[in-house]
C-alpha positions as CSV (number, residue, x, y, z in Angstrom):
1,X,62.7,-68.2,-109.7
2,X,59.4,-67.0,-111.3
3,X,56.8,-69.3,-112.4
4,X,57.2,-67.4,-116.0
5,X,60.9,-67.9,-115.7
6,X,60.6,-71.4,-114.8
7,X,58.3,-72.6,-117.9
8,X,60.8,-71.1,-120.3
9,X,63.2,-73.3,-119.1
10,X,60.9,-76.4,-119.0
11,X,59.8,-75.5,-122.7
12,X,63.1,-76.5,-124.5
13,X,63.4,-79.8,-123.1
14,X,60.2,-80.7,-123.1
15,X,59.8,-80.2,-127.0
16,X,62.9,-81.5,-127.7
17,X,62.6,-85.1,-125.3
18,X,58.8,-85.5,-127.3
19,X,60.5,-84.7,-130.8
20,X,63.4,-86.7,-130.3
21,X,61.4,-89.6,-129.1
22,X,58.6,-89.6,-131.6
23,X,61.6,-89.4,-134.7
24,X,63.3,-92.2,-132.9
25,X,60.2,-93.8,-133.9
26,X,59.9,-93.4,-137.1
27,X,63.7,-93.6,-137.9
28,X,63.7,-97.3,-136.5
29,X,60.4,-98.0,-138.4
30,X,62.3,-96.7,-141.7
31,X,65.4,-98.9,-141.2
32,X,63.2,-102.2,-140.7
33,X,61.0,-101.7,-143.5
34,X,58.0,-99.2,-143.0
35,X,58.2,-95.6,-144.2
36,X,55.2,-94.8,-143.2
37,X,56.4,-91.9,-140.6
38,X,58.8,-90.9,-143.5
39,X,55.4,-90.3,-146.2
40,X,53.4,-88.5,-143.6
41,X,56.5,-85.8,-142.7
42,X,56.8,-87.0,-139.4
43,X,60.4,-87.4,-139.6
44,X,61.0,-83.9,-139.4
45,X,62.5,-82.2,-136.2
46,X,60.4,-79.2,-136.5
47,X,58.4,-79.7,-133.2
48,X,54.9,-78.4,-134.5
49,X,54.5,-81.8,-136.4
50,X,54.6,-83.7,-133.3
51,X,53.1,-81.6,-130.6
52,X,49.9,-82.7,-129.2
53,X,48.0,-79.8,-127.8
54,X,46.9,-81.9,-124.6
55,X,49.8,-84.4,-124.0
56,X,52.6,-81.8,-124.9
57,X,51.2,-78.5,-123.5
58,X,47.9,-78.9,-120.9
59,X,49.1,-82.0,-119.4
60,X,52.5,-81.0,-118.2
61,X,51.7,-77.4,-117.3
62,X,48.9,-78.7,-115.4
63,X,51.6,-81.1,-113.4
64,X,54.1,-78.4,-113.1
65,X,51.6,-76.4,-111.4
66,X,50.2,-79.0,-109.4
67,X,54.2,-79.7,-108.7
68,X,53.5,-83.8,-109.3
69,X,55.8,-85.8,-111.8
70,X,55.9,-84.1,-115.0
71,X,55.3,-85.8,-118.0
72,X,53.5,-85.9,-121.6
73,X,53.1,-87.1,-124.9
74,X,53.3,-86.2,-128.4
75,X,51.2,-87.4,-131.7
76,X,52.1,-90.7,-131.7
77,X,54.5,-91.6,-135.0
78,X,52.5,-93.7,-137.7
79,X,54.1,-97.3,-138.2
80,X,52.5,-100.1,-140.7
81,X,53.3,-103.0,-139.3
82,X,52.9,-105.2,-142.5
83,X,55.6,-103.3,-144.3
84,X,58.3,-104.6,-141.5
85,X,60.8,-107.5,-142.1
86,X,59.8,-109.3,-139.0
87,X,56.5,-107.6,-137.9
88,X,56.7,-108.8,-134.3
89,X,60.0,-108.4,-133.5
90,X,60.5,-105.5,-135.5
91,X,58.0,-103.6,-133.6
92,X,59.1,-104.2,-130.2
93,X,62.6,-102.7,-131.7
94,X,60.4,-99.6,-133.1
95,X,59.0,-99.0,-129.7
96,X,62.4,-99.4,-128.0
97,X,64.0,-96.6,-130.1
98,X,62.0,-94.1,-128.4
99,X,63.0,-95.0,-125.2
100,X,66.6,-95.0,-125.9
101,X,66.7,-91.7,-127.7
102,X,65.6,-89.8,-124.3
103,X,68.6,-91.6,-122.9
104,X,70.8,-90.2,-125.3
105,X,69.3,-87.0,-124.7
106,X,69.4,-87.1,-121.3
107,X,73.3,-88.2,-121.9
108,X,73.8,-84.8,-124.1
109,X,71.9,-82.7,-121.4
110,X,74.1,-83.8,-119.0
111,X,77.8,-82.8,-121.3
112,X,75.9,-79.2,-121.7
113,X,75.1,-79.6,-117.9
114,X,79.0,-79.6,-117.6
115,X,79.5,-77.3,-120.3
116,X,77.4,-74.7,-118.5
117,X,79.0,-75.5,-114.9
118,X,82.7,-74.4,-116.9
119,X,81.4,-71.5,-118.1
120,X,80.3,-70.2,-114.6
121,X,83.4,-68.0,-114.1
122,X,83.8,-66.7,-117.5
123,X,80.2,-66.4,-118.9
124,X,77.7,-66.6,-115.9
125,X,75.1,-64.7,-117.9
126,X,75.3,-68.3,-120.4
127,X,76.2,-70.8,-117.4
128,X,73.4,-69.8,-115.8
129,X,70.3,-70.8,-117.7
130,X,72.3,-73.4,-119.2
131,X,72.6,-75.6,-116.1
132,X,69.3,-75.5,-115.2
133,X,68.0,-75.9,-118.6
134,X,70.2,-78.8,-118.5
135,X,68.8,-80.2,-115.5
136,X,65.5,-80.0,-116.7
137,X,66.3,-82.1,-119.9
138,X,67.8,-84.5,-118.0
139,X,65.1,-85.3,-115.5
140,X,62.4,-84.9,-118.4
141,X,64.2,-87.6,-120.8
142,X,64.8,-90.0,-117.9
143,X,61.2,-89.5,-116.5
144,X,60.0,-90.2,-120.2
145,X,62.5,-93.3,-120.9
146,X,61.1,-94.5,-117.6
147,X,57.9,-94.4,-117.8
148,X,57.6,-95.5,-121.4
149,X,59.3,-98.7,-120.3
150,X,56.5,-99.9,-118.2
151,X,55.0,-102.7,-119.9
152,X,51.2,-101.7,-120.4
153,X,50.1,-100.7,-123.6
154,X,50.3,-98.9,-125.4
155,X,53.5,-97.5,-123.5
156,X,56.8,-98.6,-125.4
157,X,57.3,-101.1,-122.9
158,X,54.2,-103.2,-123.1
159,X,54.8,-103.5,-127.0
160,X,58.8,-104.8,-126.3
161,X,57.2,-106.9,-124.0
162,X,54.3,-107.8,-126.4
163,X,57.2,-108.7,-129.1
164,X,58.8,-111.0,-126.8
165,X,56.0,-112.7,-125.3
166,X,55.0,-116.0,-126.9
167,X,52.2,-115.2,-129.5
168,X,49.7,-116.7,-127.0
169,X,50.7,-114.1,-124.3
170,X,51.4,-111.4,-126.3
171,X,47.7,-111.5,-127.9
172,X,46.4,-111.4,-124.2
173,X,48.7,-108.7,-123.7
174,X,47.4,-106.7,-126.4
175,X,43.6,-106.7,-125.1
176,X,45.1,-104.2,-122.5
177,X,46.0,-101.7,-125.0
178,X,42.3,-100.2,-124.9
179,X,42.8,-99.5,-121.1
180,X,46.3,-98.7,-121.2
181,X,46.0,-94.8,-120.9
182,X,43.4,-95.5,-118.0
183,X,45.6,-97.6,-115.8
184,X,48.1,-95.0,-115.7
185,X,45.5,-92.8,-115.2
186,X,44.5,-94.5,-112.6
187,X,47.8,-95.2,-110.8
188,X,48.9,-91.0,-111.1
189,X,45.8,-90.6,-109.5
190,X,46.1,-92.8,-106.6
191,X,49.7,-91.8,-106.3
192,X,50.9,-95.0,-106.9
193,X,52.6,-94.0,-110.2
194,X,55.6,-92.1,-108.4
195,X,56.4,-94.8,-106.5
196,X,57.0,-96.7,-109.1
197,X,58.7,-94.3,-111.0
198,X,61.1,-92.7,-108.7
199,X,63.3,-95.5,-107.7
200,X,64.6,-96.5,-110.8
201,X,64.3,-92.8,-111.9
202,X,66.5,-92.0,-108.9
203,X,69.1,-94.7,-109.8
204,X,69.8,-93.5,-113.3
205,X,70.1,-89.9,-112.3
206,X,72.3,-90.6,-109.7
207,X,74.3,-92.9,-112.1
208,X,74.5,-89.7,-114.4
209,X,75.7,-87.4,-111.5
210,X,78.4,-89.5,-110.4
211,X,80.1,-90.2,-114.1
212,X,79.5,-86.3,-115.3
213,X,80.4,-85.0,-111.9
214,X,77.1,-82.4,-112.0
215,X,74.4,-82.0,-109.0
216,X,71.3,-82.0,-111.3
217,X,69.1,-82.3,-107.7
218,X,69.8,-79.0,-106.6
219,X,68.9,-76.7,-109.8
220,X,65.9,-78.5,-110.2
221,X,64.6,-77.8,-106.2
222,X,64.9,-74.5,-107.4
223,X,62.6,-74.5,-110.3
224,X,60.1,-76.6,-108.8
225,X,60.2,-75.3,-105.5
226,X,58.9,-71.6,-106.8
């Protein structure tokens, strides 16, 4: 597979697993009181109001052709947190949503995964890029879900743990937030941040394999092993 060929396949996901997590956002943020994301049009699943020109597009070409971990991140969705019921708990719940939508999405990546693999015989010409694009969504949305759950700010997972923290601990926890983006810098730099990663990473994919009956491993050693 060419590199050209395999960054059309990347693209899809990619756009989609940032979209759908961003709206996820903004959704939960709506249904618990703030509509901010709603005002500013960041609702919309139209993937040029979400894209970030450096998290979105240098970032993960850069890793792709470096062959580490691929990941990103879009503009990040607007909350208030005053306008929310239950600010504290409500924005852990906001921050979870994201999250959980790359699950689902890695869920519905894996039913087209099967799709594709039934239409081998009759439609190869479909099956073909299906499957891989398939894989590719899959291993994206876990690898986002995943590594937004860490709890360091201002990742999803240090503002659920920030919302169920005491108020003491949670405050201390927020002083991170500034240096958030630097510690994972830092860790992806020293290779540390795969490690961490990869097992739990490797236990949900293998969890999806077994239940869909699909080998997402092998199509993706073929696009990133050009």
């Amino acid at each position: 597979m060419t590199t050209i060929q395999a960054i059309s396949i990347l693209a899809l996901p990619i756009l989609f697993a940032i979209t759908m997590h961003e709206v996820a956002h903004g959704l939960a943020a709506k249904r618990l009181g703030d509509r901010t994301a709603q005002m500013m049009g960041r609702l919309s699943l139209n993937p040029l109001r979400h894209i970030d020109p450096v998290g979105t597009v240098i970032v993960p070409l850069v890793l792709f052709a470096l062959g580490g971990i691929i990941f990103g991140w879009a503009k990040p969705v607007p909350v208030d947190y005053r306008n929310l019921h239950n600010p504290k708990r409500d924005m852990a719940l906001v921050a979870l949503a994201g999250p959980m939508a790359n699950l689902a999405m890695a869920l519905v990546w894996a039913l087209l995964m099967k799709l594709g693999i039934m239409l081998h015989g009759n439609a190869p010409f479909i099956s073909e890029p299906l499957v891989y694009m398939s894989a590719v969504g899959i291993f994206l949305n876990l690898i986002l879900m995943v590594l937004n759950l860490l709890p360091i700010p201002p990742l999803d997972g240090g503002r659920v743990l920030s919302g169920v923290l005491p108020d003491k601990y949670s405050a201390l926890l927020d002083r991170v937030e500034p240096y958030g983006f630097f510690i994972l810098l830092f860790l992806l730099v020293v290779g540390l941040l795969g490690y961490i990663l990869w097992p739990p990473l490797m236990f949900l994919m293998g969890l999806i394999q077994s239940t869909f009956d699909i080998n997402v491993m092998g199509p993706l050693f073929s696009i990133f092993n050009r």
